[in-house]
N, C-alpha and C positions, 0 to 999 in steps of 0.2 A: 406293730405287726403289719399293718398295711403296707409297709415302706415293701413285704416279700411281694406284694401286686397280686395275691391273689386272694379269695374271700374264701373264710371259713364260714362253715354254718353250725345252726345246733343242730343234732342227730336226728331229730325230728322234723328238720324244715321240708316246705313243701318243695317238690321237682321244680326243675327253673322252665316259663314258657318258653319260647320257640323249638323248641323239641315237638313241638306240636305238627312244626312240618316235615312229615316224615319221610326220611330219607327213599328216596329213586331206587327202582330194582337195580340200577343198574348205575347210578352216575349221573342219568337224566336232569335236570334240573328245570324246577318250575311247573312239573306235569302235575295240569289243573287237579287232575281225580284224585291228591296225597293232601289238599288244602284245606281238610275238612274234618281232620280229625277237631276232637276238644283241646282250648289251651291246655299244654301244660302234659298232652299226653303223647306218648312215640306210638304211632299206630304201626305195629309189626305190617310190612309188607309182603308178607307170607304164612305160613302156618309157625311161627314162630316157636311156641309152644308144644307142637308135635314133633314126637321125636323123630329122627333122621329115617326114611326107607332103612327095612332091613335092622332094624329094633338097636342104630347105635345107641342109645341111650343105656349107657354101662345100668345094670340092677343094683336096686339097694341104693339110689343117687338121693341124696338128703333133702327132703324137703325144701324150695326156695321160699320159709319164710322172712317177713319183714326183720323177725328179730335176730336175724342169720345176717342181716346186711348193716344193723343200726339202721337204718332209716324208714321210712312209709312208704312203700312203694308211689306210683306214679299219680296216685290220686288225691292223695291228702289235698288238703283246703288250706290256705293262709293267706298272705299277703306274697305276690310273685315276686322274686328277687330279678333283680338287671341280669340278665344272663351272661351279655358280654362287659366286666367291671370294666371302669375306665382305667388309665393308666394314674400310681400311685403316688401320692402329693410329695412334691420334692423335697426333701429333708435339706434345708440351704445348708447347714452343718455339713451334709455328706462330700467326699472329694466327685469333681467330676468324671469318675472313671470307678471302677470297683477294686478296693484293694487288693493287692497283688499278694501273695505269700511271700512271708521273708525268705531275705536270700542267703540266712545258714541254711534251710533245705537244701536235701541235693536238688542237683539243677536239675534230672530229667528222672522218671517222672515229679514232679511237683506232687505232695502231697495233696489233698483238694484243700482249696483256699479258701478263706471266711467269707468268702466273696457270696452277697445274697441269692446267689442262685443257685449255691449248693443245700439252700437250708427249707426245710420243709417243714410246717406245721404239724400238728396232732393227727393230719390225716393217715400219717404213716406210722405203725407201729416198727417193729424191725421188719427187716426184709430179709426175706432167705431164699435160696436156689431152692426149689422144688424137683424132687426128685422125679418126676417126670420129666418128658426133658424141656420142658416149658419153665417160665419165670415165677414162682412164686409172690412176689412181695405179699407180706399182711398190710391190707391197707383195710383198716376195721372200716368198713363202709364211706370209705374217703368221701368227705362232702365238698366238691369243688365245683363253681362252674367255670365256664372255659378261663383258663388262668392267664394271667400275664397282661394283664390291661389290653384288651383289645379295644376299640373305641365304643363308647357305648356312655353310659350310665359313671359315674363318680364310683372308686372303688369303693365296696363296704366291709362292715365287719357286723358279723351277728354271734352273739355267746360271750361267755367270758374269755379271755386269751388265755391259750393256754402255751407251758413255755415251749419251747420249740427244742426241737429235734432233728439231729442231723442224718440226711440218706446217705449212702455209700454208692454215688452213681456207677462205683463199678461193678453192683452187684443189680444194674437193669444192664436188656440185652444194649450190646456194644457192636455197632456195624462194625469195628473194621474186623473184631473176633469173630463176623461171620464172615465178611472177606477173606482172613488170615483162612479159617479154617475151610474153607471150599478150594482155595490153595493149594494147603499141605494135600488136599486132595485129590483134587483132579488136575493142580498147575502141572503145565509141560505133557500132558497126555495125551493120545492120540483117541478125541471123539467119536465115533459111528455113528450115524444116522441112519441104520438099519433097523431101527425099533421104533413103535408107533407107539406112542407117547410117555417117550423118556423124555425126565429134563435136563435140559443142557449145563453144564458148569454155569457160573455167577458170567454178566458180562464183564466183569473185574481179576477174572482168573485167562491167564493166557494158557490155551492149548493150541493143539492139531485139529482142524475139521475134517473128517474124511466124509464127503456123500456116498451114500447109500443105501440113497432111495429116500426121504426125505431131505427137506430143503434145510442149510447149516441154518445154527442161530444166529448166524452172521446176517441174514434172510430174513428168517422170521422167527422173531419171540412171543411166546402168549403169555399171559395170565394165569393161566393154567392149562396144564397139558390134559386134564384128565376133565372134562365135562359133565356137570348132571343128565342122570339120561331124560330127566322131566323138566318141565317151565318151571313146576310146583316146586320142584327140589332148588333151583337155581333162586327162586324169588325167597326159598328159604335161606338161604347163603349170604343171599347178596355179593357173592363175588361176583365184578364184571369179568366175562365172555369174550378176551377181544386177545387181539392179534397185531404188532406192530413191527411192521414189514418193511423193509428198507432195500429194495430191489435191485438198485443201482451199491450195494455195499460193497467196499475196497475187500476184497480178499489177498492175504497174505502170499509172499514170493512163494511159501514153501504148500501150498495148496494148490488143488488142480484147475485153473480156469472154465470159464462155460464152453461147454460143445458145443460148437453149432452144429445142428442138421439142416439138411437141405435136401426136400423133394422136390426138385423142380418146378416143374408148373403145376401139379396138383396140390402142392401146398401141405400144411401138417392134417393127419389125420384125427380127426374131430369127432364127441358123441352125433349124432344127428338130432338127436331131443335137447340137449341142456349145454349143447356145443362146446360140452370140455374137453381140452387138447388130448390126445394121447398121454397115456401116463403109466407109471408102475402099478395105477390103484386100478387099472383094468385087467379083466380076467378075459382069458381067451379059451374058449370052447369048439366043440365042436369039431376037436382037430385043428383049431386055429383058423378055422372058416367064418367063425362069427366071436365077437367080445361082447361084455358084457360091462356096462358104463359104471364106475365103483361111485360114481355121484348122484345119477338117477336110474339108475338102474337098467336100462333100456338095453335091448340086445340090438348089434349092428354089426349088419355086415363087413368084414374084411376088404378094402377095395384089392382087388388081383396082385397089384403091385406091392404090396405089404405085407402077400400073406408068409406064413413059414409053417411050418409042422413044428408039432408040441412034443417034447419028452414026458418020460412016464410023471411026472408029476408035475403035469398037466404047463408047462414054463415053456415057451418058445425057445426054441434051438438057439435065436439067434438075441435071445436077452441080453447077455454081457456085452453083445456086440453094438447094438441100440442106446443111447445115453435115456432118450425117452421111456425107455422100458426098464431102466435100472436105475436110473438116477432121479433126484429130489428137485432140482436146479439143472435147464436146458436154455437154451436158445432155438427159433425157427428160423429159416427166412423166409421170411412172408410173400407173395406173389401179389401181383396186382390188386387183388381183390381187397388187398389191405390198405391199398394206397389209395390216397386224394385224389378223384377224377381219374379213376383206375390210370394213374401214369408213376411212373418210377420218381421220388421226391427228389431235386435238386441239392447238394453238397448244401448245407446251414451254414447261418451268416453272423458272425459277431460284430456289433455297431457300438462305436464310445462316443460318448455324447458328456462335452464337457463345459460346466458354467463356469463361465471367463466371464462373470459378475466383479466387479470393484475389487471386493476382498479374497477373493480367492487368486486374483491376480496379487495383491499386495503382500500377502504371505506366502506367496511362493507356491502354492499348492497345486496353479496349473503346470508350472515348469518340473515343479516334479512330475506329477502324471506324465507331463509327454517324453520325459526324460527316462520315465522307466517303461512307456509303451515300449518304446526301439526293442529292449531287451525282452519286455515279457510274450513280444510276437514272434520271437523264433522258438516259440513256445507253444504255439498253437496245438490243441489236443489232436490229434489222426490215429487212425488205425494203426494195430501192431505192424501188419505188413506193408503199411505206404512209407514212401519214400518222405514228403514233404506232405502238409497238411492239406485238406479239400477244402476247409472252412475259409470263406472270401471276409475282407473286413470292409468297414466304411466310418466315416469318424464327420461328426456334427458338434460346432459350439453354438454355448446360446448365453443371453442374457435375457434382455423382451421380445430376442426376436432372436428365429433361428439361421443359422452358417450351414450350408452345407457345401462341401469339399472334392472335387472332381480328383480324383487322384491316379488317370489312368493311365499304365506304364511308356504312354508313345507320348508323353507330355512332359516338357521344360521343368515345368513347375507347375504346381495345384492351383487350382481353378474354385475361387468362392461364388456360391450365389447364395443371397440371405431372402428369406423368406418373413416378409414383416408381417403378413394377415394370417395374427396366431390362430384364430379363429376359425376358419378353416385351413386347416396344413393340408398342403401340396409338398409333393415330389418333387422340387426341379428338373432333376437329371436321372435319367436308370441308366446310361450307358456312363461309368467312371467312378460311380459312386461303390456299387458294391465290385472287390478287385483280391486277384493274389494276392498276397503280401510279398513272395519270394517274386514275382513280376513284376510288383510295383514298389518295392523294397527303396530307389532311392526317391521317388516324388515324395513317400511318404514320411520318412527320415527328413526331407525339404519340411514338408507341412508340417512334420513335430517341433520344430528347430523354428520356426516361424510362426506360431501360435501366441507363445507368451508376450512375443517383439508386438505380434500386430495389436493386440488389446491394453497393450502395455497403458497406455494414455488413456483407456475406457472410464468416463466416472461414472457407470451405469449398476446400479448397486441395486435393481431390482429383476426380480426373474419370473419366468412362467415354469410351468413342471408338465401338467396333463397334455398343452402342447407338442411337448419334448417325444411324451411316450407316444402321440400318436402318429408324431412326424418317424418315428421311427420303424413303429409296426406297418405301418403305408407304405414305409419303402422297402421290407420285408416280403409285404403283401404284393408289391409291383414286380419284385424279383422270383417273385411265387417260391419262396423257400421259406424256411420255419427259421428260429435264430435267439438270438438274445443279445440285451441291451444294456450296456454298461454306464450305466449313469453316474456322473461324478458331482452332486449337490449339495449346495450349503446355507440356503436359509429358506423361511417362508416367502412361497410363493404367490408375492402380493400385485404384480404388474395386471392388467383387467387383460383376462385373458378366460377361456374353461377352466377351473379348477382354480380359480383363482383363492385364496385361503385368508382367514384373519386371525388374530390371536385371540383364540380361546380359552384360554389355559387357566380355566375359573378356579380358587380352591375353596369358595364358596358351594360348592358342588362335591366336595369328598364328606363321607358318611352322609350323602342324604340318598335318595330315590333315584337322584338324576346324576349319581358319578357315572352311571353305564354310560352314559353321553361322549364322556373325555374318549373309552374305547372306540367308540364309532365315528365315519369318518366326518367332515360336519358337511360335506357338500356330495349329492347324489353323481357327478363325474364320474368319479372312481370306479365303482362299481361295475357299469355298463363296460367303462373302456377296459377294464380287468377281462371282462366279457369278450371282447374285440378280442383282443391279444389272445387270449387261450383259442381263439377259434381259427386264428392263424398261424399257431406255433409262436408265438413272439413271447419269450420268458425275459422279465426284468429283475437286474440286480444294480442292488441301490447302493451307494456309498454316500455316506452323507456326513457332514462335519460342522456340527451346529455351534453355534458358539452363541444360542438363547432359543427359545422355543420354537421350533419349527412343525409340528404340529404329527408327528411318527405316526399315528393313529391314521391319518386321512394319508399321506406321500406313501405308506408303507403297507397301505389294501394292494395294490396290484404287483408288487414284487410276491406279496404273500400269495394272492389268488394265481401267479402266470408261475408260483414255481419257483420262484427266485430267490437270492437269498438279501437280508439288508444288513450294511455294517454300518454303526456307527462309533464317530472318535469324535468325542466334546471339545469344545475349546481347540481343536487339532496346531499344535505348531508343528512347524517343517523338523528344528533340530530336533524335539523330543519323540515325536512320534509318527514320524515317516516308517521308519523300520516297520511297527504292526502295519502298519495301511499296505506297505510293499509286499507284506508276507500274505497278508487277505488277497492281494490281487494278483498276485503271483501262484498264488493254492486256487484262485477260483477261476484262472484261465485254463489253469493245466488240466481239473479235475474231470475225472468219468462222468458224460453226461448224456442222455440221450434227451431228441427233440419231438415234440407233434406230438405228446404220449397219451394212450389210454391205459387203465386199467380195471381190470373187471375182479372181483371176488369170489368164485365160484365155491358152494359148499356142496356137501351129500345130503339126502333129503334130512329131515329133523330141524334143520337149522339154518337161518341165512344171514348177511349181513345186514345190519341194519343204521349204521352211524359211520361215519370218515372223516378222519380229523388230519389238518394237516398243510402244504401247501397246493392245493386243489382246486378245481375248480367244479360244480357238478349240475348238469344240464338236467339227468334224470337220476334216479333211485339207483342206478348201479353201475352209469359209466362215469369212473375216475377221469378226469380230463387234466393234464398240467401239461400247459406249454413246453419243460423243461423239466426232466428231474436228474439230481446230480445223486454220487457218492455219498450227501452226508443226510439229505433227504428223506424222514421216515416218514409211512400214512399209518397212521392205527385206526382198525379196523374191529368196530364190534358185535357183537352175533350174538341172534336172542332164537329161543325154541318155536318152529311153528308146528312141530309134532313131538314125539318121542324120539331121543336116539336108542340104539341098540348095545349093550355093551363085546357083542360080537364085530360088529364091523366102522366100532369106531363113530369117529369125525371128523371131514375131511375137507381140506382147504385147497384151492388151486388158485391162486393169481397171475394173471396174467396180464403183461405190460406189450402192449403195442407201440415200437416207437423208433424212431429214423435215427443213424446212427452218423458221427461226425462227419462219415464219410460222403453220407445219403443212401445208406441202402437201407430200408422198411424193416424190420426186424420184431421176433417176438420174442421177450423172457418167460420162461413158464416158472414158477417156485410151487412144490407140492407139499403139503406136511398134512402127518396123520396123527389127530390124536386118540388118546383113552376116552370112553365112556365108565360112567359108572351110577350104580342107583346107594352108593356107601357116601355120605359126606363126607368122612374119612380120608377117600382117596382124593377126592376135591381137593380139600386140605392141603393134603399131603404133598401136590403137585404144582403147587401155585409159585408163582415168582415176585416177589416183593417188588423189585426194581421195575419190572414191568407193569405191574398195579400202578406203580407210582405217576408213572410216565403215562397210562390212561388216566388214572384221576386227575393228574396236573391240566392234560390237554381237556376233558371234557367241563372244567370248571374253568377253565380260560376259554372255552368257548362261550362259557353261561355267562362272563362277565358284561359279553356286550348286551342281555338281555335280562339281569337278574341282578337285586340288592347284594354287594357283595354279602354283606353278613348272612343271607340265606343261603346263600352258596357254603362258607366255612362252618354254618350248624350242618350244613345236608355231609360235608365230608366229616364229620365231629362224628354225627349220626350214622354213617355208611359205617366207621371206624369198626363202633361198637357195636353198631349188627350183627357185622361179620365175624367180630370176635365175638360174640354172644353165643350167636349158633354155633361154634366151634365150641364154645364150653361147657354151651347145654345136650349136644348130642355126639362131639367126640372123645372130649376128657373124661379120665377118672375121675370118683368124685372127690372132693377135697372139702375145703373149709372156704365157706365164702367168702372169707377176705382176700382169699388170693387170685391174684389176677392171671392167669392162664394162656399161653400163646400158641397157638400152631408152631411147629420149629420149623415152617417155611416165613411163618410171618413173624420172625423175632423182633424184626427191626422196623413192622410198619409204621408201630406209634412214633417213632422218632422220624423216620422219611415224612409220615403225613402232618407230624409237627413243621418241618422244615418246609414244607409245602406250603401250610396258614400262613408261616411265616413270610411268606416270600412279597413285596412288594406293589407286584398285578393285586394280591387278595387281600393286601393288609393297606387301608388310605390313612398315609399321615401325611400333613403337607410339605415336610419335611424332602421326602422324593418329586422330583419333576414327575409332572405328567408324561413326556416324552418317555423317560427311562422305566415308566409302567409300559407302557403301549409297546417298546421296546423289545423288553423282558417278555412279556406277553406272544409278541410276532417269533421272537427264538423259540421258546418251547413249543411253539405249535409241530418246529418240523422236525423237534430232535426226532432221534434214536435214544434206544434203552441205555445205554454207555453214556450216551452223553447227558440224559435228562435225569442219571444215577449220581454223577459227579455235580454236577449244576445245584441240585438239591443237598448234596451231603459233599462238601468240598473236601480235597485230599490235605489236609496238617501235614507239614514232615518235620522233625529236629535236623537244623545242618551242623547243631554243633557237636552232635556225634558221630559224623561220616566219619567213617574207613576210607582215607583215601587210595589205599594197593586196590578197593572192593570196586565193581561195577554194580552190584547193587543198591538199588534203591534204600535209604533209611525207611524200618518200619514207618507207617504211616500210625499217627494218633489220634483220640478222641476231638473232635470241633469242640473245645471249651475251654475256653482261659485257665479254667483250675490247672490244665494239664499244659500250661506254658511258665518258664521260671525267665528270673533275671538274667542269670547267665544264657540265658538259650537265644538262640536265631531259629528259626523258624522259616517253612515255605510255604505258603498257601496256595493250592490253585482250584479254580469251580469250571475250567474250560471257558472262561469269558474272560475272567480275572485272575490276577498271579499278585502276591505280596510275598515280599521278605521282609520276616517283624526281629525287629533286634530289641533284645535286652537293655535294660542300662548298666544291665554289667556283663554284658559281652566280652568272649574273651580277645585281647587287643592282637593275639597271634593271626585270628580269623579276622578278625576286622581287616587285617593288616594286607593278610592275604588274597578279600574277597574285592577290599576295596582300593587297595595301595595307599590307605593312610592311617596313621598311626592309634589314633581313637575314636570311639562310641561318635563324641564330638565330633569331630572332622566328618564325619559320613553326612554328603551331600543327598538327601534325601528328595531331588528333585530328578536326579536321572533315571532313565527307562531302560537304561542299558546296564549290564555289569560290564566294567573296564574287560580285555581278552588279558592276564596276564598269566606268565607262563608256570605259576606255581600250581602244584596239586590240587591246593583248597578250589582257587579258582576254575579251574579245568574240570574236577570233579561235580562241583556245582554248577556250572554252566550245561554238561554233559545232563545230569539229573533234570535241569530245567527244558534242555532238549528231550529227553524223553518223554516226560510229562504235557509236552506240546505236540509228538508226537499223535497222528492220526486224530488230533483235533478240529473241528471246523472254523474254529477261530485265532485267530493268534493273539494270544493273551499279554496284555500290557502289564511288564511292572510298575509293582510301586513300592519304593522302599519306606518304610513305615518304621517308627523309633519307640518305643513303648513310654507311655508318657505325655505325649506329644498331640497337638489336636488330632491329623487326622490318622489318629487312632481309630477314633471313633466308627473310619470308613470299616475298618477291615474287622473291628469288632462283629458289625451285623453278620461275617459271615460264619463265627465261631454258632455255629447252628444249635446246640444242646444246652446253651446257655438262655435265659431268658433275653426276648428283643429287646434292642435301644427304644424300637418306637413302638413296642406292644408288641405281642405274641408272645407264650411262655414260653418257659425250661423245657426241655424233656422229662426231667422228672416232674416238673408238675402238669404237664399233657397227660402222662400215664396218670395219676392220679382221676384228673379228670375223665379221661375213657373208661375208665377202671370204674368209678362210680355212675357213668352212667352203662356200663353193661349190666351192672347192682340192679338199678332200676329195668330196664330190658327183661331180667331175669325174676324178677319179682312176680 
């Protein structure tokens, strides 16, 4: 029975320690004042046991005695059991891989398979859908601690065994049936944003956004739309408060773009007290002679030039007419007063900066780059109404020492000066460096075409980095324009230089006190010059192509702090996987970006920001600073009570982005959304968004990493889990039978998203993963969006071997678990980073034939990145699908064709997420079990 990884106990045993640190009102982690409860005990972080404002607590609710749960509530006395078991001794007998179902099953769905992650202990008796609309399972007092071998202690077993019994995983909640079913309901309809805290469709369901008068959820998503109106009620919850906003977000052809207005030189009108912009949340009085601020309330005069007369209910004449007065989402143009040294900013400057080191000459990889600048720069981003683009470029190589490239259009050919005193970087040149492209169109085509020839011979196989970034922010800073920096690099930067780097890469250090190290950078540089750059507009994006530990943690601080994005391609060869690297740098020159940015958070009184997560950079407590922020860019933003809100007039968000546009002109985004108050936990509940939870817990425990034991981090989210469902059970459910475990029907699926969350790599040290592909993984989530940190966490299954090929449709998508893959099936996986196609060993050989042009399972070259174009339907159909699915992604996802059977299997395994992990973390079903029993205890 140990071989299932997880421990049973007897009915009796005592509560497992570290529960004893009890979970953060909010997500926090590590806040000294929770570190004192007794081992062994969850110190409620609110009035836990009092019931909800407003007497939710249903009458006649059955006593929560001990003998209601099987077990002792949270004090008993014994000997502590390991809380996190270790992973489960290898049974050398076993195959390496979990058997598969035979293949007389029909091929789709698969029956669930004997495979040990289907089978569950004693802790579950049967399970049944409870007629509330929540999940029942009977789980008699499930006794688990965190299951699935996470590292810790040897797995154990206490009691006699008992035989086992198998769950029916398809009667726990199933993401994609809550996908499927927000779908059939709201797909393809036309949104409104006219109501003040409605929730928006799933970000997995496509509609219409119409603004009107709050900001789309394209914008901004919360947590929940509907607010406690008290601190008291909120610490009783434990839902987090937070908002993640994505300013810069791609809005669809068939939606209406942002307005700009323009008052001239007196600029947008503003509260005078709490200087939020004009907006739909102000009330105009007085005949429209004075407003009244919907965020501090302040009355302020009308200045002459704004004012209009009110119709009878009490709305300005000239509302409709105003985007600011009617709409969610505006644009300003800002005047002087917004600008750097009150002067209008210069057109931004894009700069490529390319290591023509030993190897990246020898594999081809500079002649690519310069071979696809040519085309990716008649590409340059500009405004709708410009002819040709404002943004100038300038192009620097290096190894230990830096190139920089005169490229000015009244010149034969390009002009090098190298700059060898890394140590301090100088400018050579500001007249030629930064230039048109369409003016100096042929020098520059000259210099690409003559890069790879001139270094050809170079045996110079070490490089600097922090040099690189500062020679380029200086020349940024000489041309007094804001910009960004395209860096093309490929190993540790070991030449004696700043920033000079060693290899770190201890695995003596995973599961102790001191893994938080691997996260941080190992040399103070970074930081400061992240510092620099943000203070001159200078955003860095990294490309990087490691072929052994280059150290992502320390090179990938200041793409993260200036805004920027980092891609990495392992091992990169030319034939294999140019294609993604062309599609990243092709998607990340074109994209929506604005430069120099601030952003401010503004709320109405009761509540304010208090946390920013993201790629940012922050001077003080509430101005957002990012050199750059693009299209795929989100900040979440969290807010805690410093009064009472009111359930009359809501809670009220305005952000605001300051920031220069490709062209150079100064520019303001305003985004406004209003939500619900309420003193009913109920409606909390009621209104929360699961996808969006996820994407705050994932960022604010990737943020703890670099300062907290992981394992204290995955009890504080184990712990947050069951709070949250606790208080839902204790004060908004009917009452039931203790064993069943009880869901909000907003939070169906968070045990399994925050199962897949543990699970995830950053939280889980095996040494197994590079440290690089933690640090990595960890710099991505920081800057997703909701859509995207939805998909990453809970990857999309498809079957292709029952496409329709006359259909444009998508195949349903299915459960992340081997049980629900057969023999005969092909398969598509994507998490928006990664893309597999998993084949059967008994694939049908018509699809084989089709997708691959050869005759069997056998024949399929499992080394290509490409699928062959050929012109039959199978292929065409599937190619099409995999375009969509790549669609409005930030990444361009590599394939990998994978054979079922075959080693690396094993890759594409981890990301079958409901199954227990290869390297620790459990099932889903046994995550629920584990939450489930410790709400048991909660509730006690």
């Amino acid at each position: 029975m140990s071989q299932q990884g997880y421990v049973a106990t007897p009915p009796y045993s005592q509560s497992q320690p570290g529960i004893g640190l009890s979970p953060p009102h909010y997500g926090h982690y590590g806040d000294p004042s929770h570190t004192g409860s007794p081992p062994g005990m969850m110190k409620p972080a609110g009035p836990l046991g009092a019931a909800a404002p407003g007497g939710m607590l249903p009458q006649g609710h059955p006593p929560h005695g001990p003998h209601q749960f099987g077990q002792n509530g949270a004090h008993a006395q014994g000997p502590p059991l390991q809380r996190f078991p270790g992973p489960p001794p290898v049974n050398s007998a076993a195959p390496s891989y979990a058997p598969y179902s035979p293949s007389t099953q029909s091929s789709y769905p698969s029956p669930v398979s004997t495979s040990s992650v289907t089978q569950l202990g004693t802790q579950l008796s049967a399970m049944h859908v409870n007629s509330y609309a929540n999940y029942g399972p009977q789980m008699a007092g499930a006794q688990l601690s965190y299951p699935g071998g996470f590292p810790g202690g040897p797995a154990q077993m206490a009691g006699p065994p008992q035989p086992q019994k198998k769950l029916d995983p398809d009667s726990i909640p199933s993401p994609i049936q809550v996908i499927e079913n927000d779908r059939a309901t709201r797909g393809g309809q036309v949104y409104t944003t006219n109501t003040r805290g409605q929730i928006p469709p799933l970000v997995t369901t496509d509609c219409t956004i119409q603004d009107q008068g709050n900001a789309s959820p394209r914008y901004i998503r919360c947590t929940t739309y509907c607010f406690p109106c008290t601190s008291d009620m909120a610490k009783q919850a434990q839902i987090p408060l937070a908002a993640i906003i994505k300013p810069f977000a791609t809005i669809p052809s068939n939606e209406t773009p942002l307005y700009l207005v323009n008052h001239g030189e007196t600029g947008p009108v503003r509260c005078n007290r709490c200087k939020a912009y004009m907006c739909p949340f102000m009330q105009f009085i007085e005949g429209g002679r004075r407003y009244q601020c919907g965020f501090c309330n302040c009355v302020n005069d009308v200045p002459p030039f704004y004012f209009q007369h009110l119709d009878h209910i009490g709305r300005r004449l000239d509302h409709y007419e105003k985007p600011e007065l009617s709409l969610g989402s505006y644009e300003y143009v800002a005047t002087l007063d917004y600008c750097r040294k009150n002067k209008p900013p210069n057109p931004p400057a894009f700069i490529f900066m390319i290591d023509v080191s030993y190897s990246n000459i020898k594999n081809g990889l500079v002649k690519l780059i310069c071979e696809e600048l040519k085309t990716v720069l008649e590409k340059l981003p500009k405004e709708d109404q410009e002819e040709t683009s404002s943004l100038r470029v300038g192009f620097i190589t290096y190894n230990k020492v830096l190139h920089f490239f005169n490229v000015k259009s009244t010149l034969a050919r390009p002009q090098m000066m190298v700059v060898t005193d890394v140590s301090e970087v100088f400018v050579p040149l500001l007249d030629g460096f930064l230039v048109s492209y369409q003016e100096s169109q042929s020098v520059i085509h000259n210099l690409l075409d003559q890069i790879p020839e001139m270094f050809a011979d170079s045996n110079e196989n070490e490089t600097v980095f922090a040099p690189v970034i500062r020679a380029g922010m200086e020349a940024l800073k000489a041309a007094d324009c804001p910009g960004k920096l395209f860096i093309f690099h490929s190993s540790l930067p070991t030449a004696e230089a700043p920033g000079k780097l060693k290899n770190r890469d201890d695995k003596k250090l995973i599961n102790t006190d001191k893994e938080k190290i691997l996260f941080q950078p190992q040399t103070n540089v970074y930081d400061p010059l992240a510092k620099d750059c943000v203070a001159h507009g200078c955003c860095v994006t990294l490309f990087l192509f490691p072929s052994q530990y280059v150290d992502v943690a320390s090179l990938g601080l200041v793409p993260q702090l200036t805004g920027g994005t980092l891609y990495k391609y392992n091992n990169f060869q030319v034939h294999l996987d140019s294609q993604q690297f062309l599609n990243d740098l092709r998607n990340d020159i074109e994209k929506k970006i604005g430069f120099d940015a601030i952003m401010r958070v503004r709320t109405s009184t009761g509540f304010r920001a208090t946390d920013f997560f993201g790629g940012i950079y922050m001077n003080n407590t509430t101005d957002v600073e990012m050199a750059a922020i693009d299209c795929d860019k989100a900040v979440t933003v969290e807010f805690k009570h410093d009064d009472k809100l009111s359930e009359d007039s809501g809670a009220l968000i305005q952000c605001a982005v300051l920031y220069t546009t490709v062209s150079g002109q100064r520019r303001l985004r305003i985004h406004n959304l209003g939500l619900n108050c309420s003193s009913q936990l109920a409606d909390l509940y009621k209104s929360c968004e699961t996808d969006a939870l996820i994407n705050f817990f994932a960022k604010s425990a990737f943020k703890a990493v670099l300062h907290q034991p992981l394992k204290v981090i995955r009890e504080i989210l184990v712990n947050q889990t069951a709070h949250v469902l606790a208080c839902y059970r204790k004060n908004c459910a009917s009452p039931s039978a203790a064993s069943q475990l009880i869901l909000p029907d907003s939070m169906k699926v968070l045990p399994v998203y925050m199962n897949c969350l543990l699970k995830n790599c950053v939280l889980l040290s095996r040494p197994e993963i590079s440290t690089d592909e933690r640090a990595y993984q960890r710099q991505l989530v920081m800057t997703m969006g909701v859509a995207d940190s939805q998909l990453f966490f809970y990857p999309q299954l498809r079957p292709i071997h029952t496409l329709d090929v006359k259909s444009t449709t998508l195949p349903a998508a299915i459960r992340c678990s081997e049980s629900r893959l057969s023999e005969e099936g092909i398969f598509l996986l994507a998490n928006g980073v990664n893309m597999f196609l998993w084949l059967g060993v008994s694939s049908p050989p018509e699809l084989i034939q089709g997708i691959f042009n050869v005759p069997s399972f056998a024949h399929v070259n499992t080394d290509i990145t490409l699928l062959p174009e050929l012109g039959n339907p199978y292929s065409q159909t599937l190619r099409m699908i995999m375009g969509i699915i790549q669609q409005k992604r930030p990444y361009s996802m590599k394939l990998t064709i994978v054979k079922q059977r075959e080693q690396p299997e094993m890759v594409f395994r981890q990301f079958l997420v409901e199954d227990k992990g290869l390297y620790g973390g459990s099932s889903y079903v046994d995550f629920l079990c584990c939450v489930h029993k410790e709400i048991c205890q909660l509730l006690n």
